[in-house]
Every structure is written in structure tokens, then in C-alpha cells.
C-alpha positions as CSV (number, residue, x, y, z in Angstrom):
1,X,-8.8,1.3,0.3
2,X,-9.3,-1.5,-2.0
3,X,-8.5,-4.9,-3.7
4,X,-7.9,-5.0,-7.3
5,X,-8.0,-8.2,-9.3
6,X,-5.6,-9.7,-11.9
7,X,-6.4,-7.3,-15.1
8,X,-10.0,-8.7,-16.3
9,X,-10.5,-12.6,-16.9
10,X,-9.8,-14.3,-20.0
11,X,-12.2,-14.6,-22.8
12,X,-13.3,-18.0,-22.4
13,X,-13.6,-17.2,-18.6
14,X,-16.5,-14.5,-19.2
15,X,-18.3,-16.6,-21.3
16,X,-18.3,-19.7,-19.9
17,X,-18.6,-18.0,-16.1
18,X,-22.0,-15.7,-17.0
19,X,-23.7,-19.5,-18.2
20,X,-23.1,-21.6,-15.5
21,X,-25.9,-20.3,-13.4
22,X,-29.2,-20.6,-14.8
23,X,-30.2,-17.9,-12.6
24,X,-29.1,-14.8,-14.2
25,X,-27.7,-16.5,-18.0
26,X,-30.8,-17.9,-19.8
27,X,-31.5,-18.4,-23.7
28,X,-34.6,-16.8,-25.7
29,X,-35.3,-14.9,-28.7
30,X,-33.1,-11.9,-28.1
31,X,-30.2,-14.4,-27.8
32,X,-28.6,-15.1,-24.7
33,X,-28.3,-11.9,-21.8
34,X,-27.4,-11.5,-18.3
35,X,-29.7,-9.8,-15.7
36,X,-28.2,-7.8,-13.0
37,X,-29.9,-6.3,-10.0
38,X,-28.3,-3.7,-8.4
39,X,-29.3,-1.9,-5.0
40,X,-28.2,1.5,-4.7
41,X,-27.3,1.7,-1.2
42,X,-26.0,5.2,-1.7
43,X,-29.3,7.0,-3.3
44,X,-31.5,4.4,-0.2
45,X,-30.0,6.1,2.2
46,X,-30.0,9.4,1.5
47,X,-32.0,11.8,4.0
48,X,-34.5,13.2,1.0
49,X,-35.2,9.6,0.2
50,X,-36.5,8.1,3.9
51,X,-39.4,6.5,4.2
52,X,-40.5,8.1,7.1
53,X,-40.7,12.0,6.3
54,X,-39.9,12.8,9.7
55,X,-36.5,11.6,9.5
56,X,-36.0,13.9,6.0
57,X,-35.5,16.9,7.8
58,X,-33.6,17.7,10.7
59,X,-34.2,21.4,11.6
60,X,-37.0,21.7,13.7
61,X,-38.2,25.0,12.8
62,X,-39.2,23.6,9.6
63,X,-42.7,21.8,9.5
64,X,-42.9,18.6,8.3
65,X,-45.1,17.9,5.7
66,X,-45.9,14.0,5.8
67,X,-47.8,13.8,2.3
68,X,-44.9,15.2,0.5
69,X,-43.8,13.2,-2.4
70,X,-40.8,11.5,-2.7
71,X,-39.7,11.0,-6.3
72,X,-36.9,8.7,-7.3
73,X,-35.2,7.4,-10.7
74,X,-34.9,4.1,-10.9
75,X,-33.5,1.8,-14.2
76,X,-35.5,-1.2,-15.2
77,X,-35.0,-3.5,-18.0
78,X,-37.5,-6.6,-19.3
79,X,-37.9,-9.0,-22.3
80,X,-41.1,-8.6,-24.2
81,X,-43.2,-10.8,-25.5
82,X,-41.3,-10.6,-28.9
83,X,-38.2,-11.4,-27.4
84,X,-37.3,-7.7,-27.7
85,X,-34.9,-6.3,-24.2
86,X,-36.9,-3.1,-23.2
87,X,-34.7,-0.5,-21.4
88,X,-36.0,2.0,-19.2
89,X,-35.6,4.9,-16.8
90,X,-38.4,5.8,-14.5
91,X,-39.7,8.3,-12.1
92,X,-42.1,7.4,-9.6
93,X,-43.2,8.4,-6.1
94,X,-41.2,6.3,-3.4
95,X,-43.3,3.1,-2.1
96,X,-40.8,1.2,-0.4
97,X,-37.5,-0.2,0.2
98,X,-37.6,-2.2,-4.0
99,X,-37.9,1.1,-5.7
100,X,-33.7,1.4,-4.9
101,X,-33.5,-1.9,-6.9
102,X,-32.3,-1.6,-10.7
103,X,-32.9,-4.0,-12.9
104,X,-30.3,-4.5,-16.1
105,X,-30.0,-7.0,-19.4
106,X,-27.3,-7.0,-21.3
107,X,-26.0,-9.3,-23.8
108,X,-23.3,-12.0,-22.2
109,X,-20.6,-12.4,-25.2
110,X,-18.3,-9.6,-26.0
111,X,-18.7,-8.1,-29.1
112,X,-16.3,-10.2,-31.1
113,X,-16.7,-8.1,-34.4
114,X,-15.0,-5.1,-32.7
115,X,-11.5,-5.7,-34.3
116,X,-12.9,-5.0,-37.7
117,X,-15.0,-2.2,-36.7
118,X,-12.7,-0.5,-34.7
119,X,-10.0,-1.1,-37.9
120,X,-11.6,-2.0,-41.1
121,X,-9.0,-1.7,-42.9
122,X,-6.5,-3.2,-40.8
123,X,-7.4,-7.3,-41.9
124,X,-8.5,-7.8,-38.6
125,X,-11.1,-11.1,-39.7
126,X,-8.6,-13.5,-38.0
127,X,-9.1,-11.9,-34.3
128,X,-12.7,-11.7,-34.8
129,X,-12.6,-15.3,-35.5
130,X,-10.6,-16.4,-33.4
131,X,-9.4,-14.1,-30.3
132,X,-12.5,-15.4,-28.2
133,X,-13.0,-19.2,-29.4
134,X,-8.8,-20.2,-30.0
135,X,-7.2,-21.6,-26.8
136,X,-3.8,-19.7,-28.0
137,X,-6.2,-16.2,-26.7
138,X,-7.3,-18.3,-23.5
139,X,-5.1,-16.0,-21.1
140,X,-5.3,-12.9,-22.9
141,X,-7.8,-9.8,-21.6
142,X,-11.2,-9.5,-22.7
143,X,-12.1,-7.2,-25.0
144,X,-15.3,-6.3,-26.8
145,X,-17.0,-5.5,-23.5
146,X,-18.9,-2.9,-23.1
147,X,-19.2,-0.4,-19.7
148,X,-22.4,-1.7,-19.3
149,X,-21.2,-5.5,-19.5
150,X,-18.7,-5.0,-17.4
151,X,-21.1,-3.4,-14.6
152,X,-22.9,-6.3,-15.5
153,X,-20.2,-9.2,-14.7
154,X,-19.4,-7.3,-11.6
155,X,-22.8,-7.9,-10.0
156,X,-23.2,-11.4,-11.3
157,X,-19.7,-12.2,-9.7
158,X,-20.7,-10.5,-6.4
159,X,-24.0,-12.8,-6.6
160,X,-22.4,-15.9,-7.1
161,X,-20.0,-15.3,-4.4
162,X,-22.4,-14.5,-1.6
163,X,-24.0,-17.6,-2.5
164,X,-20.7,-19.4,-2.2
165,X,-20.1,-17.5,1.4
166,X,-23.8,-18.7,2.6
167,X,-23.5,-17.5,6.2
168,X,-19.9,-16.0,5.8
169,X,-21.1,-13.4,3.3
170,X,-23.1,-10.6,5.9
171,X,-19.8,-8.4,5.5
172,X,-18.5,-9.5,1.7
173,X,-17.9,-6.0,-0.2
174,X,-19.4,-6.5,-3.7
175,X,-17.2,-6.5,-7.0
176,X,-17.2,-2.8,-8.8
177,X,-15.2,-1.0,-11.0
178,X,-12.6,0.8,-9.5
179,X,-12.9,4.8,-9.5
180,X,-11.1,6.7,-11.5
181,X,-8.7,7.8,-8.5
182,X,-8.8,4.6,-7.0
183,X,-7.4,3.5,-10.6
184,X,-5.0,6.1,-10.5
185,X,-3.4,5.6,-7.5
186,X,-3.2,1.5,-7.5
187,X,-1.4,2.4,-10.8
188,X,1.2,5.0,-9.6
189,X,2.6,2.0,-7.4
190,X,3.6,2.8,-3.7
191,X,5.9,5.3,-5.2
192,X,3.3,7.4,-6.8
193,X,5.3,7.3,-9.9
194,X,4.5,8.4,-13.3
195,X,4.7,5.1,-14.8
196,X,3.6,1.7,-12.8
197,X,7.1,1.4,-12.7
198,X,10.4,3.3,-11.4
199,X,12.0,4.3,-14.8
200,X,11.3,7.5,-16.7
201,X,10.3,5.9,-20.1
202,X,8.5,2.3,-20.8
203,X,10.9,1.3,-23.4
204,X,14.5,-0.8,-22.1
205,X,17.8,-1.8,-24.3
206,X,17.9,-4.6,-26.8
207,X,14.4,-4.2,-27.6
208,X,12.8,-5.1,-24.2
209,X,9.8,-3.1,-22.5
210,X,7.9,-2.2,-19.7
211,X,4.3,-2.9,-21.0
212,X,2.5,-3.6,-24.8
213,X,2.2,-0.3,-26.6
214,X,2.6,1.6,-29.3
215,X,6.9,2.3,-30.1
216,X,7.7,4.7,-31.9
217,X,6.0,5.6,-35.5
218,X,3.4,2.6,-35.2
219,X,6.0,-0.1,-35.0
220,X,3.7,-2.2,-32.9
221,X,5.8,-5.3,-33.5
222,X,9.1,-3.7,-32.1
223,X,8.1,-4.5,-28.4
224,X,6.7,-8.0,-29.3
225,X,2.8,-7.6,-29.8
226,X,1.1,-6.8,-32.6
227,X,-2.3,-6.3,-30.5
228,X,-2.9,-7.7,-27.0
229,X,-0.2,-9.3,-24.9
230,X,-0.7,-12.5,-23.0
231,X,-1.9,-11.1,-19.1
232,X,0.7,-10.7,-16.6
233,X,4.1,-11.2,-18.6
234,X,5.4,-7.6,-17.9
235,X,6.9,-7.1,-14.6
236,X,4.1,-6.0,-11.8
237,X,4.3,-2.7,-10.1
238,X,5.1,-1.8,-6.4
239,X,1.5,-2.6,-5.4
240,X,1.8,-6.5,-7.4
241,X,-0.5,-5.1,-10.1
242,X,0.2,-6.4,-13.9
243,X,-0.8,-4.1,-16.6
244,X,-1.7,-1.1,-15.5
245,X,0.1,0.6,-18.4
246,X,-0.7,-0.6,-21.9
247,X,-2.4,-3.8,-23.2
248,X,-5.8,-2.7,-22.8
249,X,-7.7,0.5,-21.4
250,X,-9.9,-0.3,-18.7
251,X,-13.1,1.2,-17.9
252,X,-13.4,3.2,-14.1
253,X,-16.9,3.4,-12.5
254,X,-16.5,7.5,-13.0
255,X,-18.2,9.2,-15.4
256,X,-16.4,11.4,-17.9
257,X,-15.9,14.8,-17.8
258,X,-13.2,17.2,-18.9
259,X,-13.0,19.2,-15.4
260,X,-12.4,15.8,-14.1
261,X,-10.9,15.7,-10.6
262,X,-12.4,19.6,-10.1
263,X,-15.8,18.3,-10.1
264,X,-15.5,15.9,-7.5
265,X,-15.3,15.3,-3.8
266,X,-12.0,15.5,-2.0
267,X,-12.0,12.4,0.0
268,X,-12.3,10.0,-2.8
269,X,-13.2,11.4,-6.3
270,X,-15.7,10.2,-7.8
271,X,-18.5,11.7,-10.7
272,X,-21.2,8.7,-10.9
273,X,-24.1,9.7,-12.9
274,X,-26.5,6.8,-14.6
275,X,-27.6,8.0,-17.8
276,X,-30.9,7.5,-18.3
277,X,-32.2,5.8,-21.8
278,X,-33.5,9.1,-23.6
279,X,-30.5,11.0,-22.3
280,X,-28.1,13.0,-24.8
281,X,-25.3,10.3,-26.0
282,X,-22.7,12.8,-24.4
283,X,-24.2,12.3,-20.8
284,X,-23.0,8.8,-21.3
285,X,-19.1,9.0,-21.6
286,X,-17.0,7.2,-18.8
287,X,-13.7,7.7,-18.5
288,X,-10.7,5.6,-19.3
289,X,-7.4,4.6,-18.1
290,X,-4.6,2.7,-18.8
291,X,-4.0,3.3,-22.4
292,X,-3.2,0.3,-24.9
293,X,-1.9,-1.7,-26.9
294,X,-2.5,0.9,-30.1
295,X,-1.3,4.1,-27.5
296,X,2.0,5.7,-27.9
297,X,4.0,6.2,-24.5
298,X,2.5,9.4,-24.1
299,X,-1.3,7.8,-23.3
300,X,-0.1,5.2,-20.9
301,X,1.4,7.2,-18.4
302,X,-0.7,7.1,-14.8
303,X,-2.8,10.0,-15.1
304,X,-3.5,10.1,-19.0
305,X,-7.5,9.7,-19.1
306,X,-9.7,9.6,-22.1
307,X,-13.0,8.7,-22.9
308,X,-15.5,6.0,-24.0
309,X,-19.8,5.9,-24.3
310,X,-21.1,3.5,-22.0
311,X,-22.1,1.0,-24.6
312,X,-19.7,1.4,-27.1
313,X,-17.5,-2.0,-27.4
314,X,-13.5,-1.9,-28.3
315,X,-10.8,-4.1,-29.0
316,X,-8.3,-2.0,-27.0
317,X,-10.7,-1.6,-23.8
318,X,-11.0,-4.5,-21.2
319,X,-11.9,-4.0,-17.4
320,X,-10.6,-5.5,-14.1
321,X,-12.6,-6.1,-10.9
322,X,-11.9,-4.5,-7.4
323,X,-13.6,-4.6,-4.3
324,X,-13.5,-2.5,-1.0
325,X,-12.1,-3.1,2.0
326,X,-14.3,-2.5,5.1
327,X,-11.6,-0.4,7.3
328,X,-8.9,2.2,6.7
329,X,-5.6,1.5,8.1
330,X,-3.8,3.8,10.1
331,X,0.0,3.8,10.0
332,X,-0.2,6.1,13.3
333,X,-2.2,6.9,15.9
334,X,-2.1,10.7,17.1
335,X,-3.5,11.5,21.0
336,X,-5.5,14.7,20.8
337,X,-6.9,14.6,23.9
338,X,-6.7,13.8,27.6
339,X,-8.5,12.6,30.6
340,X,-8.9,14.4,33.8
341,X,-7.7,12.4,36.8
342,X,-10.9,12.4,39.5
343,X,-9.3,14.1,42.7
């Protein structure tokens, strides 16, 4: 189960948000970057990985061997002395507890350039300009923002909240990006429906419309928008969502792959794999959903999926945060067993 946020923040909200905390925004040579630390919970508690080796193995006809070495991956990221962001991916024996923490820099500002390089012949200069800096964009989704950025905001926001929570925050569940099933099935509405909403196509009468997308032949004016669409003025689905069809794509926490569901586990699909620096470009696909504001009907339905690389900017891709929720409700309890009355 989770919580999903409204669909991204604005553009004036990311930027302003990742400088107000000297801690993790600073200025140098390189320009201005966030660092994120992330503890990977999941890979720190993994048997293989204990510190003590006698708690790696559980079958006790197998002898433990205490000097065997441990070896785990681990991402780290620094500035250099020329102001240069360094990126890499280690291997190293396990030490201690730290050697779960990954270190990441990434630049703060979207890319705002990505209109005219996603369309250069499209006259696209204005939003470049304008779409991050003019207040007429102020409630519009983000765009320009890489996989990587938006991992990025996710732990800064999960950072500055705990600090917000002081004692409160021992059982806060961090900000992520939601799964690609998680996605999925927040989008379907409580229906499960093949749209966010109830009707068979997105398009209604007299020119009115379900979500921002592509009618038609490329008429992208006929349903209002000729790009993005101001967040939230489409009606939300069953679940109080806005957007999840059209507008912008949104990048899921999955990796890509074209097996998709197949290759994952049961109880709540999901493929994560961190690519490492000097891995093959294709490793580094994650998938997509949502389709957009450039997307025929077709690529906004609930389960269309597609593909972007991990640092690869658009101006039809945005991101929402979502965070977990610590139990599972159950809508009915079931007695399977009994207890045996003492006599």
C-alpha cells in the first residue's frame, strides 16, 4: 500500500525547495548540485551481507568459514579539486554498517533546453525561456528532470522532513518513486479500469476531454493544450489522483525490461537494478508510464509502458512522489484455527 502525491511539484517548487538547505544545495565550480545519501536497507540486510558470518548461513551441516569475504557494490559520487563531479561504482570487501550508504550528485535545475532538443524543429525557444522562470508555468509539472534527479529530490525531501518530525520521525516511510505496479494500479482507480476514469475513450462531446493528449492526427490544440496542462484541472480518478493519464510520463522506480511483469516477484513487482557507471547504456532504461501530452490515446491507457535512460532529460517526462504505508489493511479477517478447551 501507498500514498501518492499530487503529480510532481511545480517548477519553481523544485528549484527553489533543493536551495533552501545549505546542507545538501551548495554552489562551486561544477555549478550548483544536490547530494543524496541513500541507505540500502534491502541489500543491509540481506543474509550473504551480515557482518557476523555466522548468521550468513543457516544449515548447520555446512561449516562456516569466518574469513570469507564479503563483497558488496556500493555508488559513490565526489567533487574534485577541479570542480569536476566524479561518479563511481565500487567493489569492496564489507567493513561495516557505511559500506550500504550511497552517495549521489546530481545537478539541481531541470534541464530547461529539453524542449528544443527533444523538438528542434518545433520553435520551442519560448518554453526553454520561459516554462521554468514565468509565473504563468508556476503550477504546471516539472519537466526536464532526469531519473536520477528525481531519485535525487525524493531523498532530499525524505531528509528534510525527518528533520522537521525531530522525535516524531522513528517510523516516517521515506519518499520514493512509486513501482511500476504500484503506478499501475493507483492509476486503474478503484475500478481497475483501463483508463483513470470510467469511460471507454478519453475524448467527450463538444470538444471536452478526459486528460492532455494527443487527438487525433496531431491536433494537439483540439483538447486545449498545445504542450503541458496546468496540474490537476482534469477530473481525478476513483483513488483522488490527477493526471495519471496524459500531461506528462512519469518515471517508476522499476527498471526496464521488455519481459516486464514476467521477470518479477508476485507479491509486488518490482525489477530494481543500479546501473553501475561503466555499465552498457541499455542496462540503464527505466520504465515509464502515464503517457503525455505528445501521446495519442493509445499510449495513455493504464498499462501502456515504455522506456527512458536514466539520465536522459524530457519535456514530456515529470515524476510524482509516493511513500509507503507501514501496514496492510485487511477488509476481513478469516479464522483458520481453533483452541482446545483444557478439560
Amino acid at each position: 500500500m501507498l500514498l501518492f502525491g499530487i503529480l510532481g511539484m511545480n517548477a519553481q517548487e523544485l528549484k527553489l525547495s533543493a536551495t533552501q538547505k545549505g546542507q545538501i544545495g551548495y554552489r562551486n565550480d561544477a555549478g550548483e548540485v544536490v547530494i543524496a545519501e541513500v541507505y540500502d536497507y534491502a541489500e543491509a540486510v540481506k543474509r550473504r551481507n551480515r557482518l557476523d558470518p555466522y548468521e550468513r548461513v543457516l544449515n548447520t551441516d555446512i561449516l562456516v568459514n569466518p574469513d570469507e569475504e564479503v563483497i558488496i557494490s556500493k555508488d559513490t559520487a565526489y567533487i574534485d579539486k577541479n570542480g569536476r563531479i566524479i561518479r563511481e561504482t565500487i567493489e569492496r570487501p564489507l567493513s561495516g554498517p557505511y559500506d550500504f550508504l550511497n552517495t549521489y550528485i546530481v545537478n539541481i535545475y531541470p534541464d530547461t533546453t529539453c524542449w528544443v532538443n527533444d523538438f528542434p524543429n518545433a520553435d520551442n525557444e519560448m518554453y526553454s525561456r520561459y516554462y521554468f522562470s514565468h509565473p504563468d508555468y508556476r503550477d504546471y509539472p516539472v519537466v526536464g528532470v532526469t531519473w536520477e534527479q528525481a531519485n535525487a529530490y525524493c531523498a532530499w525531501r525524505t531528509e528534510r522532513a525527518i528533520q522537521n518530525l525531530g522525535r516524531n520521525a522513528r517510523d516516517f516511510q521515506r519518499f520514493r518513486l512509486p513501482t511500476e505496479a504500484e503506478w499501475e494500479y493507483a492509476a486503474r482507480g478503484k475500478s481497475q479500469n483501463e483508463f483513470p476514469w470510467d469511460k471507454l475513450q478519453a475524448g467527450r462531446q463538444k470538444g471536452m476531454f478526459y486528460a492532455n493528449f494527443m487527438p487525433d492526427n496531431g491536433d494537439f490544440t483540439k483538447d486545449g493544450n498545445i504542450i503541458t496542462s496546468r496540474v490537476g484541472i482534469y477530473p481525478s480518478n476513483s483513488n483522488g489522483l490527477f493526471d495519471m493519464a496524459g500531461n506528462v510520463a512519469e518515471w517508476t522506480s522499476t527498471a526496464f525490461t521488455a519481459s516486464g511483469i514476467e521477470a518479477m516477484n508476485a507479491i509486488n513487482p518490482q525489477l530494481k537494478y543500479n546501473a553501475a557507471v561503466e555499465d552498457p547504456y541499455r542496462l540503464k532504461k527505466k520504465s515509464v508510464r502515464g503517457g503525455s501530452w505528445k501521446d495519442p490515446e493509445s499510449h495513455i491507457k493504464s498499462a501502456w509502458r515504455t522506456s527512458e535512460y536514466q539520465n536522459q532529460p524530457r519535456s514530456y517526462i515529470g515524476f510524482r512522489c509516493v511513500r509507503s504505508i507501514a501496514t496492510t489493511p485487511s477488509e476481513r479477517t478469516v479464522v483458520t484455527g481453533y483452541r482446545k478447551e483444557n478439560k
